[in-house]
VMD Tcl script that builds the backbone (N, CA, C; Angstrom):
set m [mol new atoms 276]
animate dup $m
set s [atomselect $m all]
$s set {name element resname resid chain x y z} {
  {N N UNK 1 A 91.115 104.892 92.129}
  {CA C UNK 1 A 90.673 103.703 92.817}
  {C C UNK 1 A 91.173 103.741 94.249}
  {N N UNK 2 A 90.545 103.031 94.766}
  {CA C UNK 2 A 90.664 102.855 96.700}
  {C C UNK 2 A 91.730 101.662 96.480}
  {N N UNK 3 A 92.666 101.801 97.464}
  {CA C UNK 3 A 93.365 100.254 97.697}
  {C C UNK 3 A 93.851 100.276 99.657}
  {N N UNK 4 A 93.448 99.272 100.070}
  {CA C UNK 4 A 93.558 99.171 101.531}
  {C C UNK 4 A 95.049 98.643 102.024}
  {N N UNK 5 A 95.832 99.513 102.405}
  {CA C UNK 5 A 97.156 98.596 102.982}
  {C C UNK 5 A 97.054 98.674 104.536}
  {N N UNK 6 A 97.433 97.085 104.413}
  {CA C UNK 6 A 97.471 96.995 106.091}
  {C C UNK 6 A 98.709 96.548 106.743}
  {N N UNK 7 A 99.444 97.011 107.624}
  {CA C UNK 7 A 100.770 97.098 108.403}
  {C C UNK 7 A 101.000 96.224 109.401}
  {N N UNK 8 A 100.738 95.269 108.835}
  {CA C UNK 8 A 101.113 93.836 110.066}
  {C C UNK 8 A 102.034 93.582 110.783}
  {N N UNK 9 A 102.376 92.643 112.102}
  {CA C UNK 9 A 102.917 92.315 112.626}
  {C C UNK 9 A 103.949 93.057 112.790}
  {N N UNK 10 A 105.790 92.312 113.002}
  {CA C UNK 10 A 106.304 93.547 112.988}
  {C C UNK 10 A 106.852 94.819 112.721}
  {N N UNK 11 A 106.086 95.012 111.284}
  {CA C UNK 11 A 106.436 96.088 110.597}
  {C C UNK 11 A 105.126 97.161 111.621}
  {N N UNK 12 A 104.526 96.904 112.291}
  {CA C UNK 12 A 103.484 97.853 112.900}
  {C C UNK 12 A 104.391 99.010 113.449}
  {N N UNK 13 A 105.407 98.556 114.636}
  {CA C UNK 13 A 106.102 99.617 115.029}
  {C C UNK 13 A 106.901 100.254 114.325}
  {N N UNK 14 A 107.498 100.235 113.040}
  {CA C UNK 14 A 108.016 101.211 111.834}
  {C C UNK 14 A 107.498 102.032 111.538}
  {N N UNK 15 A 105.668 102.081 111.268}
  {CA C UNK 15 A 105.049 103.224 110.630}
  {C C UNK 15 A 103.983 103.478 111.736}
  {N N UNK 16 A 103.561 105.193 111.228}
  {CA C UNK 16 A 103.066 105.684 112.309}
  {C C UNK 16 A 101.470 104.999 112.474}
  {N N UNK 17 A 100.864 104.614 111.822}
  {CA C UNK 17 A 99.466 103.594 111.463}
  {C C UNK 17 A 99.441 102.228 111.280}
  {N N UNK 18 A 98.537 101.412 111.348}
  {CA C UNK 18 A 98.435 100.434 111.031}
  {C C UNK 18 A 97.516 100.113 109.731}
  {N N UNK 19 A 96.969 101.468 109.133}
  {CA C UNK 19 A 95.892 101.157 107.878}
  {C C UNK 19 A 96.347 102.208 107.101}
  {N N UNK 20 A 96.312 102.056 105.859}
  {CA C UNK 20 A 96.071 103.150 104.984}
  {C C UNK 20 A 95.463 103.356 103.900}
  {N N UNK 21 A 94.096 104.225 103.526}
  {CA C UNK 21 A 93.518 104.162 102.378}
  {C C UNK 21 A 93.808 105.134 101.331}
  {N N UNK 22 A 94.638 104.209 100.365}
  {CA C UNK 22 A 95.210 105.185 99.540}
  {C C UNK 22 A 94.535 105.243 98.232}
  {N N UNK 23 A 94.139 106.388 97.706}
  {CA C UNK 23 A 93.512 106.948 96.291}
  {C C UNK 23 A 94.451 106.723 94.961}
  {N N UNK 24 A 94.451 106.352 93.990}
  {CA C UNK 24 A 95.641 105.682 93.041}
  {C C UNK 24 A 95.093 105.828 91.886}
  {N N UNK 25 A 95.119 106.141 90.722}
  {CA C UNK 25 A 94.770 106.656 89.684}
  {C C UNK 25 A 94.535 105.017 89.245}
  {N N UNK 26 A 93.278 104.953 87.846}
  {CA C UNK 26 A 92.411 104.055 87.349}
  {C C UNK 26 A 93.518 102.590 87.541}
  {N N UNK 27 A 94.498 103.046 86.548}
  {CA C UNK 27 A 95.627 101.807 85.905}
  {C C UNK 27 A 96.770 101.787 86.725}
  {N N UNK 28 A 96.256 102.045 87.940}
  {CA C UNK 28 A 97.966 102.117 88.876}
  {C C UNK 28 A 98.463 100.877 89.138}
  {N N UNK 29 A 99.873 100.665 89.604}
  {CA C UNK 29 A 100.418 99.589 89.875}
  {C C UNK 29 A 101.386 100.048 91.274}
  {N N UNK 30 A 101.958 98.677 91.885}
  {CA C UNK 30 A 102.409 98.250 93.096}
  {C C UNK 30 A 103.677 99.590 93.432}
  {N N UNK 31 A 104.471 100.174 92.020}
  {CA C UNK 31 A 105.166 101.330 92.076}
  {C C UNK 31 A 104.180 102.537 92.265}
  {N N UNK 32 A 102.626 102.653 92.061}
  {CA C UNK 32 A 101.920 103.443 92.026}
  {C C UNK 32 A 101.725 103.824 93.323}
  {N N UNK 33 A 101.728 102.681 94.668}
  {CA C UNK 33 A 101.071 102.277 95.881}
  {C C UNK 33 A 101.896 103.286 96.786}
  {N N UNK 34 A 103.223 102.267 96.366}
  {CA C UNK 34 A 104.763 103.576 96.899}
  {C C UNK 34 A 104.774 104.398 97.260}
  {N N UNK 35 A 104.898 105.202 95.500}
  {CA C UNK 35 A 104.709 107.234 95.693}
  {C C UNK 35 A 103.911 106.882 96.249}
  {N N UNK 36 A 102.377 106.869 96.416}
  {CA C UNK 36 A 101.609 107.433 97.258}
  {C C UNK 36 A 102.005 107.507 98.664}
  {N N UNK 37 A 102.075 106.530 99.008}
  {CA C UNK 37 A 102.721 105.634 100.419}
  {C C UNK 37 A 103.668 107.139 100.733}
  {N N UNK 38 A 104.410 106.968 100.362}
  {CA C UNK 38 A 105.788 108.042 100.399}
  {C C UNK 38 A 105.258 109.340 100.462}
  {N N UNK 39 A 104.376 109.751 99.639}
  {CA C UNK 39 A 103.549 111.156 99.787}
  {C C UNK 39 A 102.916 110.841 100.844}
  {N N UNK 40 A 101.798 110.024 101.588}
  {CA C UNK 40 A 101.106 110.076 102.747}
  {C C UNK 40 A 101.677 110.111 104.227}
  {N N UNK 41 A 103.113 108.857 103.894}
  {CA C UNK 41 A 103.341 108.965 105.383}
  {C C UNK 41 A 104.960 108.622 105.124}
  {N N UNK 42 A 105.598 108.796 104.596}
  {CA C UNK 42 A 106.918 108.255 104.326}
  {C C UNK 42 A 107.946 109.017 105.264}
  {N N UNK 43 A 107.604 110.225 105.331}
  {CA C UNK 43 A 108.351 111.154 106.495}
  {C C UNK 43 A 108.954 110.602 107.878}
  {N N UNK 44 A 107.546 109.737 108.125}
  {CA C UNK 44 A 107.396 109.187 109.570}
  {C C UNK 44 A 107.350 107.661 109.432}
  {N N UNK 45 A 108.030 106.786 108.339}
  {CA C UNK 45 A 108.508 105.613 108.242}
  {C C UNK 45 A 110.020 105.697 108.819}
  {N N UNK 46 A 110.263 104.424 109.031}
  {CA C UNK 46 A 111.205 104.613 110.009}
  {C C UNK 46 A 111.935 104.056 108.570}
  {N N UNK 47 A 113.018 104.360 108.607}
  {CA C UNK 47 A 114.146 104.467 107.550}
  {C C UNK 47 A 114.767 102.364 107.674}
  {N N UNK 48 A 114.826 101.760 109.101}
  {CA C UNK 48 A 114.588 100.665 108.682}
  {C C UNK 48 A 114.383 99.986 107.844}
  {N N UNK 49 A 112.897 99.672 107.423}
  {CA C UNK 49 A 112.223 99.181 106.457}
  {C C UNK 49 A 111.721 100.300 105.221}
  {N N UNK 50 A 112.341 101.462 105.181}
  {CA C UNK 50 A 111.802 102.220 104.173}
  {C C UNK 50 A 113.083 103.239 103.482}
  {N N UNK 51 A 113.559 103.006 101.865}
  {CA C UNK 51 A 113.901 103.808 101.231}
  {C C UNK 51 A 113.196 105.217 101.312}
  {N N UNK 52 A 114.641 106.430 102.226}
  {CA C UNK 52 A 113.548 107.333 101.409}
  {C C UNK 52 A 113.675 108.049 100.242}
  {N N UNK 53 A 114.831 107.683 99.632}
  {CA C UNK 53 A 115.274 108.467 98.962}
  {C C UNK 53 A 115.054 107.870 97.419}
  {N N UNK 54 A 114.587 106.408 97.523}
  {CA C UNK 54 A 113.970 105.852 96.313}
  {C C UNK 54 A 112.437 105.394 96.599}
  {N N UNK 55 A 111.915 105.975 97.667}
  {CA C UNK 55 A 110.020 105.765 98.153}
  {C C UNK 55 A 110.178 104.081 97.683}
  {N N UNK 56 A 110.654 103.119 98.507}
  {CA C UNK 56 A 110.297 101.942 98.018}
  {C C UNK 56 A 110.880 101.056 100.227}
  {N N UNK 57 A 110.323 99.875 99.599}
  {CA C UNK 57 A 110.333 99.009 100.772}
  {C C UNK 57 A 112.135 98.963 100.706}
  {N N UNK 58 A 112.802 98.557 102.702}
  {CA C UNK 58 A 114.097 97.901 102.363}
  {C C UNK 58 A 114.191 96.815 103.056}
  {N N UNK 59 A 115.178 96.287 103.115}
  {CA C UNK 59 A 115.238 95.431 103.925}
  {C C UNK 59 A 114.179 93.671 104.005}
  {N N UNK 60 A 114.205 92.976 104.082}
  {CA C UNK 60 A 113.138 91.576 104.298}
  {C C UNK 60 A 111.407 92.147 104.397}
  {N N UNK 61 A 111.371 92.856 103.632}
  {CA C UNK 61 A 109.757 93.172 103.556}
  {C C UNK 61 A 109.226 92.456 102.274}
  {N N UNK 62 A 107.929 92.303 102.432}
  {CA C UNK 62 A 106.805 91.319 101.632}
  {C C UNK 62 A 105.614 92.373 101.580}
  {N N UNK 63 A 105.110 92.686 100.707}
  {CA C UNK 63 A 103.605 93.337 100.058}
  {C C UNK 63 A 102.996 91.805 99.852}
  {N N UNK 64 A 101.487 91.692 100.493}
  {CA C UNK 64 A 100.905 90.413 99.917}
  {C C UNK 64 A 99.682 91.155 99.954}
  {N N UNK 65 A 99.010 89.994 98.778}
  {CA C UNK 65 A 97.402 90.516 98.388}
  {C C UNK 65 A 96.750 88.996 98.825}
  {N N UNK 66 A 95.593 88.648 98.471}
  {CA C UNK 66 A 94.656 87.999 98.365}
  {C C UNK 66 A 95.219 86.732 97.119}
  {N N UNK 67 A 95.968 86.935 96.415}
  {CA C UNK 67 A 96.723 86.754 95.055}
  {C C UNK 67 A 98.023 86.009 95.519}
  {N N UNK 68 A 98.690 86.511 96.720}
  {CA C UNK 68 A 100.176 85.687 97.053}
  {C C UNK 68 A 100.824 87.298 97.099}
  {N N UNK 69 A 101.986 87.234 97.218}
  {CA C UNK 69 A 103.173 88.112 97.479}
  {C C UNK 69 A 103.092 88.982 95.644}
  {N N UNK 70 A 103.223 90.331 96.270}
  {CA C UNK 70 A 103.506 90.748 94.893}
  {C C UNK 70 A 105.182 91.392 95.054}
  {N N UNK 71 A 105.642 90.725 93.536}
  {CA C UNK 71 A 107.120 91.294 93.733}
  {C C UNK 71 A 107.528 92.073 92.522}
  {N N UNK 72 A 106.772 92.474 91.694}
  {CA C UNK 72 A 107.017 93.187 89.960}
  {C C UNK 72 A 106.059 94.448 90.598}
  {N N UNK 73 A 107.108 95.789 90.714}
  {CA C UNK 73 A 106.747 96.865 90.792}
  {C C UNK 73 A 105.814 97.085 89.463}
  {N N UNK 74 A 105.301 96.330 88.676}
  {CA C UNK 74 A 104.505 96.874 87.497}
  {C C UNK 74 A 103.364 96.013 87.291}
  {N N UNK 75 A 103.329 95.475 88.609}
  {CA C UNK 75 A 102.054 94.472 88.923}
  {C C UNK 75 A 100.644 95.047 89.048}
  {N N UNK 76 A 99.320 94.838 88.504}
  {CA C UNK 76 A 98.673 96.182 88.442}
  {C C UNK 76 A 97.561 96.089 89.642}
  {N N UNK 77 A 97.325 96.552 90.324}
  {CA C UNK 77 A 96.156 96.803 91.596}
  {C C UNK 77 A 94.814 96.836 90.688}
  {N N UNK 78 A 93.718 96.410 91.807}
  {CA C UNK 78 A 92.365 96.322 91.425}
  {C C UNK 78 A 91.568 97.410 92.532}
  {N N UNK 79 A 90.764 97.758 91.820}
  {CA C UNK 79 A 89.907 98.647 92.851}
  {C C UNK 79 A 89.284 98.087 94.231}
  {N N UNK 80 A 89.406 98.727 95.107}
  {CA C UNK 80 A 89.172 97.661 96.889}
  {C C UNK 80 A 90.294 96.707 97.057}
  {N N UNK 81 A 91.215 96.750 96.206}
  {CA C UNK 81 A 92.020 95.337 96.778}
  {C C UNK 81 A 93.138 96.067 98.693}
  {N N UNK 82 A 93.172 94.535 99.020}
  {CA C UNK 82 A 93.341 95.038 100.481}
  {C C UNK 82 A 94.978 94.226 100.331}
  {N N UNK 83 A 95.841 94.940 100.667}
  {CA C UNK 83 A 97.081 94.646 100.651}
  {C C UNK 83 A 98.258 94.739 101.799}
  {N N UNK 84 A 98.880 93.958 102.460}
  {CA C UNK 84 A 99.507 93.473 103.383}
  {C C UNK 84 A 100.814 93.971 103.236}
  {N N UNK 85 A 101.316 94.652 103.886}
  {CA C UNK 85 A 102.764 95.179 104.173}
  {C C UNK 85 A 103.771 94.364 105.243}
  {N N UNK 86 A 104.526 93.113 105.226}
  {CA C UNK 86 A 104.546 92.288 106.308}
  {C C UNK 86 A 106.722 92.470 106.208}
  {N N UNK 87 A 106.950 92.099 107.306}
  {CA C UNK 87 A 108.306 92.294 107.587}
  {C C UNK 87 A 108.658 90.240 107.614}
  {N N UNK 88 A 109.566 90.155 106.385}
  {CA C UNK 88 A 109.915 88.627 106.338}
  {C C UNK 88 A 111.011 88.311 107.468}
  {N N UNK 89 A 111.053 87.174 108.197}
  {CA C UNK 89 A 111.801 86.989 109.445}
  {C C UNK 89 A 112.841 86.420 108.807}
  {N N UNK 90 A 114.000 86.271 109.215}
  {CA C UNK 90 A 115.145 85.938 108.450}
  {C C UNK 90 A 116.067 85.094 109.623}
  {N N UNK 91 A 116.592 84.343 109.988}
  {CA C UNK 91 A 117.568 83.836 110.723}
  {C C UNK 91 A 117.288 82.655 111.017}
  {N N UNK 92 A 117.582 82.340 112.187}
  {CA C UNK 92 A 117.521 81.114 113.122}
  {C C UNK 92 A 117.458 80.878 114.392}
}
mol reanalyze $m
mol bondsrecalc $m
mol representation Tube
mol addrep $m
């Protein structure tokens, strides 16, 4: 299946793109998105906002869909779904 992630605001300057169309096997889920993520461009994520050594988000980051925020790595993706990679602001 196709799934669209898009690199908003200020997580834009962390990764080297702002889109990515990633290929994900039938029954994949939000841990599925990751590895891929991590296989496509994880090299050139800036260590900031990105585990590399466990391929996962760090730091005040948010994945959102159409659905609200997904936070259960075993949450399952739909084919075309378009998904938001956003950096949560934290302070005052």
């Amino acid at each position: 299946m196709k799934i669209l992630l898009k690199i908003n605001g200020t997580m834009e300057r962390y990764f080297p793109a702002t889109e990515y169309q990633l290929s994900l096997e039938k029954e994949a889920t939000l841990a599925d998105l990751y590895e891929e993520l991590a296989n496509v461009a994880g090299a050139e994520i800036s260590p900031a906002v990105w585990n590399h050594k466990k391929s996962r988000p760090r730091g005040p980051v948010i994945m959102r869909s159409e659905a609200g925020v997904l936070k259960d790595e075993n949450h399952p993706l739909q084919e075309g779904q378009i998904l938001e990679f956003k950096r949560f602001l934290v302070g005052g």
